[in-house]
DRENTOR-824554 format. One line per 8 residues: number of its first residue (from 1); their letters; for each residue x negated, y negated, z negated of C-alpha. Coordinates in Angstrom, 2 decimals. Layout:
REM residues N
NUM = A = X/Y/Z | ...;
//
This chain:
REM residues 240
1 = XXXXXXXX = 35.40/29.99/-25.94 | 38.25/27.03/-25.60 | 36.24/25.49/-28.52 | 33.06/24.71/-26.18 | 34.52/23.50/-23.30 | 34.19/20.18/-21.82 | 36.65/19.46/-18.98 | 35.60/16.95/-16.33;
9 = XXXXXXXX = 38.27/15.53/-14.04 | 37.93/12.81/-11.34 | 40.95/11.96/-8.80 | 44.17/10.58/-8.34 | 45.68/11.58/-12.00 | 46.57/9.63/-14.78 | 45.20/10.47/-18.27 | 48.52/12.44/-19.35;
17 = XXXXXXXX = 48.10/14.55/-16.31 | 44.77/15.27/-17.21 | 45.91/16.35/-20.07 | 48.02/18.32/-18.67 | 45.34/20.03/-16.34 | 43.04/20.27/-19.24 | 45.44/22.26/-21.13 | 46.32/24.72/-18.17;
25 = XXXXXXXX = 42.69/25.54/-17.28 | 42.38/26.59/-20.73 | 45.37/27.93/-22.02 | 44.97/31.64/-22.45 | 41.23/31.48/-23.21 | 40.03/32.90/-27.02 | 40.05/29.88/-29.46 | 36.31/30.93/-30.29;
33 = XXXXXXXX = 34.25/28.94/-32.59 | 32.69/25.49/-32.06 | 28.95/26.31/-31.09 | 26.58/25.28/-33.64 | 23.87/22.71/-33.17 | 20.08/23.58/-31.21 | 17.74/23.56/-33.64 | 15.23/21.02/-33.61;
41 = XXXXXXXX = 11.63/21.97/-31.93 | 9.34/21.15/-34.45 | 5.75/19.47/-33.02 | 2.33/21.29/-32.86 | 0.22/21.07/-36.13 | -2.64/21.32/-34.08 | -3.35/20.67/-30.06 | -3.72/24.38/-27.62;
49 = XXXXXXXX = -5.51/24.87/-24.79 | -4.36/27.79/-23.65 | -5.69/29.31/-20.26 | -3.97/32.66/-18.64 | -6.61/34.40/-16.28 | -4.71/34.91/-13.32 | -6.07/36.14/-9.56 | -5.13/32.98/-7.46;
57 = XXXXXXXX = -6.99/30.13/-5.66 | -5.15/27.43/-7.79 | -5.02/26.82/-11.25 | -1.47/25.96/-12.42 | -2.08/23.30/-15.19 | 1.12/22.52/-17.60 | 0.29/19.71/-20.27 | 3.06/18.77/-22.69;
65 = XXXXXXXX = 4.74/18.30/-26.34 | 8.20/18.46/-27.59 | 10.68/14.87/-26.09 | 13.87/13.39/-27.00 | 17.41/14.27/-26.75 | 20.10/12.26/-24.49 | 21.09/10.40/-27.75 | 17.52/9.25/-28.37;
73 = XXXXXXXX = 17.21/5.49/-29.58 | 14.09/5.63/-27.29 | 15.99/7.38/-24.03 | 15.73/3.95/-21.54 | 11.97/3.42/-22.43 | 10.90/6.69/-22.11 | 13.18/7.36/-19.07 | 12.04/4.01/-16.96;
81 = XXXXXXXX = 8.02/4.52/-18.44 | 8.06/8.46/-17.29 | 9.47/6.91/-13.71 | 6.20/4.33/-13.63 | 3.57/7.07/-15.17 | 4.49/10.53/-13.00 | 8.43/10.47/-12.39 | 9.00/8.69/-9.13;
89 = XXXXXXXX = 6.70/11.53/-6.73 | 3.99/9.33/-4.47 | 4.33/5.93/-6.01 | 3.55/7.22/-9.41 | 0.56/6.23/-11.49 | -0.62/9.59/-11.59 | 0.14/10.48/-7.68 | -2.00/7.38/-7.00;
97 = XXXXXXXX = -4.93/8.55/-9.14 | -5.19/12.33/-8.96 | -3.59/12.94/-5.43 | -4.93/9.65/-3.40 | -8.02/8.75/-5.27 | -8.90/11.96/-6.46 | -7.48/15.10/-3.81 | -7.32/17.00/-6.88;
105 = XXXXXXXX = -3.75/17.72/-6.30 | -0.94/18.31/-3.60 | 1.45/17.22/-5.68 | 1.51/16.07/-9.69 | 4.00/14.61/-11.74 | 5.35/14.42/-14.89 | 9.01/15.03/-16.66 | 11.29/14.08/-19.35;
113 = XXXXXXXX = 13.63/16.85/-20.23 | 16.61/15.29/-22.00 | 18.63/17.92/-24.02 | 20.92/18.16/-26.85 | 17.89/18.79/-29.81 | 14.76/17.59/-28.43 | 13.54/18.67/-25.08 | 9.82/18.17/-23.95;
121 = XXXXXXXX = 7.67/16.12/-21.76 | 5.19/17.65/-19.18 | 2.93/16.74/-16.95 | 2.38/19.55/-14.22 | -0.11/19.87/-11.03 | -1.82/22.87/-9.30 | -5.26/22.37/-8.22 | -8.49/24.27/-6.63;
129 = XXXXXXXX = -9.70/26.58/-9.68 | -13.30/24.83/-9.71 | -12.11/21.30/-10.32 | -8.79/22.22/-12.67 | -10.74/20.97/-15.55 | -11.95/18.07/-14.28 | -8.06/17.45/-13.39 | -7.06/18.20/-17.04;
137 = XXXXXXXX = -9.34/15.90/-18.52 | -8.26/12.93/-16.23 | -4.67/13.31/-16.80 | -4.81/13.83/-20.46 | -7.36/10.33/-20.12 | -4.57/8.53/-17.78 | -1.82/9.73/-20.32 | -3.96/7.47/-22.82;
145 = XXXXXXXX = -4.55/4.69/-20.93 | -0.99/4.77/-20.43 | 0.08/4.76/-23.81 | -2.72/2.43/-24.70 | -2.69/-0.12/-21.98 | 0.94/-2.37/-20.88 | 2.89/-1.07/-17.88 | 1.19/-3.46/-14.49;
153 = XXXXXXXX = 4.27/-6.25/-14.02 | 4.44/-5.15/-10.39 | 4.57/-1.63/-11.17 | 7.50/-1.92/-14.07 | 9.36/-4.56/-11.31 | 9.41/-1.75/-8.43 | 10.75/0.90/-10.72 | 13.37/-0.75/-12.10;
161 = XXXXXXXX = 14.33/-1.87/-8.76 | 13.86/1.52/-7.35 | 16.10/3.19/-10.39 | 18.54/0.06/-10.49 | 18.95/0.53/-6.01 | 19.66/4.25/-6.35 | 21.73/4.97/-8.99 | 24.56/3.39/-6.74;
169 = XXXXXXXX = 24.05/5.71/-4.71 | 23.96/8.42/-7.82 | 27.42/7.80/-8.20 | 28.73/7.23/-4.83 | 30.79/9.98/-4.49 | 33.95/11.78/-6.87 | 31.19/15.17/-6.98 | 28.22/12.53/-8.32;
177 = XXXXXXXX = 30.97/10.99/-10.88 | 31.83/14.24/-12.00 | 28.79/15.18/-12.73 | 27.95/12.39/-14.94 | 31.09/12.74/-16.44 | 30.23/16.38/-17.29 | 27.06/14.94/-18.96 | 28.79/12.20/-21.04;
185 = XXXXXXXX = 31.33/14.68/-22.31 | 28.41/17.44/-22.84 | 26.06/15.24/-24.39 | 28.78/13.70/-27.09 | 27.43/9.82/-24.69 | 28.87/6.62/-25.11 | 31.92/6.38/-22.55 | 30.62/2.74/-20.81;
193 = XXXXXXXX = 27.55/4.99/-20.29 | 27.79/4.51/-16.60 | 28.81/1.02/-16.85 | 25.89/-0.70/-18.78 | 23.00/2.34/-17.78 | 21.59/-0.53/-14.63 | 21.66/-3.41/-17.34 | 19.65/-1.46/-20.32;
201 = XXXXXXXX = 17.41/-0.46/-17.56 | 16.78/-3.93/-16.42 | 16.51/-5.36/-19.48 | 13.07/-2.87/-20.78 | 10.41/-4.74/-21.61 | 6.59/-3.38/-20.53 | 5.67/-3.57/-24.20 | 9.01/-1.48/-24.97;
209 = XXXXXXXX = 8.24/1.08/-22.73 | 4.21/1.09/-24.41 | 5.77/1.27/-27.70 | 8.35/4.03/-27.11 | 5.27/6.68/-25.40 | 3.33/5.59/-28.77 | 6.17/6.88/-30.87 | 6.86/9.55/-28.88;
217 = XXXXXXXX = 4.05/11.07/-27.67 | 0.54/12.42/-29.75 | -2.47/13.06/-26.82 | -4.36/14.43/-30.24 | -1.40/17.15/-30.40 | -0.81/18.32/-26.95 | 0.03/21.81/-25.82 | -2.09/22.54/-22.16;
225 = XXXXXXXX = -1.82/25.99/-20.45 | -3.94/26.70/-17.74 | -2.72/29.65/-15.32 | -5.24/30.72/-12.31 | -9.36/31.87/-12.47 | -11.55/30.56/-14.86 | -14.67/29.20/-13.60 | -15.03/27.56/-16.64;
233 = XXXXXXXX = -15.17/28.77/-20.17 | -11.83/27.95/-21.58 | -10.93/27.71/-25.23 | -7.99/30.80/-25.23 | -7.67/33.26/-22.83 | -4.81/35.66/-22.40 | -4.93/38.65/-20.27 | -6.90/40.36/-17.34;
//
């Protein structure tokens, strides 16, 4: 158990009295054994479209492949690009296409899970079961034009400003620190992590952040699942 801890402290102690309180919170604890690594989610061989026939007016659509880990030499292209494509809520590329042009969706957006193998990337909307593949086949298309087309200058200046203005406030607060302390320690990160995060950010190119989703991400290999009722015939079906 001692083995896998990681001890976050932030206050009004020096390091040899953190020490001190690191030893104390786990002093008496079993020794245990250092936890071995996650193993590595390998990619699909082959893209699924997978639908699950569920009674509900919405389909649930979930479109996605395996992503980095925190570690990843790509992690500031992908993070600031995902913010631009379907990561920053009503602003986002896809918000602006499938909720305001479209009214296909309430809300859509997309996600980069950073975790200590590889975690995934998803896009994820729930729309009215008669147009949810219509939906699909727009986002996979924008997901394409995205990889295939540089990031608008306007758009990649008002995310970085929008990530650069708020992560101030991310770390405004001893609870906020802590947290991304607990992450640094977790995640084995670089200790100026915090310090030089706003000037890696600023300094992403739009033809970095085109070249990191074209390493990354494989629209010929993509795992969909479709939950809600088919009115469509769908390519797998699972269930009553």
């Amino acid at each position: 158990m001692a083995k896998n801890l990681t001890i976050a402290l932030v206050g009004d102690v020096s390091k040899t009295q953190a020490k001190q309180i690191a030893r104390q919170i786990s002093h008496g604890l079993n020794i245990g054994k250092k936890a071995k690594p996650n193993p590595i989610v390998k990619p699909l061989n082959d893209a699924q479209d997978i639908y699950i026939n569920f009674p509900s007016k919405q389909t649930h659509l979930l479109i996605g492949q395996t992503g980095i880990n925190r570690s990843h030499s790509d992690f500031y292209q992908l993070y600031l690009g995902n913010h631009i494509f379907g990561g920053s809520g009503l602003t986002s590329i896809l918000s602006g296409e499938i909720r305001e042009k479209k009214g296909f969706a309430y809300s859509v957006y997309s996600h980069l899970s950073k975790m200590q193998s590889n975690g995934y990337f998803i896009i994820s909307m729930q729309t009215k079961n008669e147009q949810a593949s219509e939906a699909k086949k727009i986002a996979v298309q924008m997901l394409k034009n995205f990889i295939n087309n540089s990031v608008d200058k306007q758009k990649l200046r008002d995310a970085k400003d929008n990530i650069i203005g708020g992560f101030a406030l991310q770390t405004a607060s001893n609870a906020n620190i802590l947290t991304y302390l607990s992450i640094i320690g977790f995640y084995d990160l670089p200790l100026d992590y915090l310090n030089t995060f706003t000037d890696k950010i600023k300094n992403i190119s739009a033809q970095d952040i085109q070249n990191a989703f074209a390493r990354l991400i494989d629209t010929n290999l993509l795992a969909i699942v479709n939950v809600g009722q088919d009115t469509h015939n769908s390519p797998i079906e699972i269930g009553q």
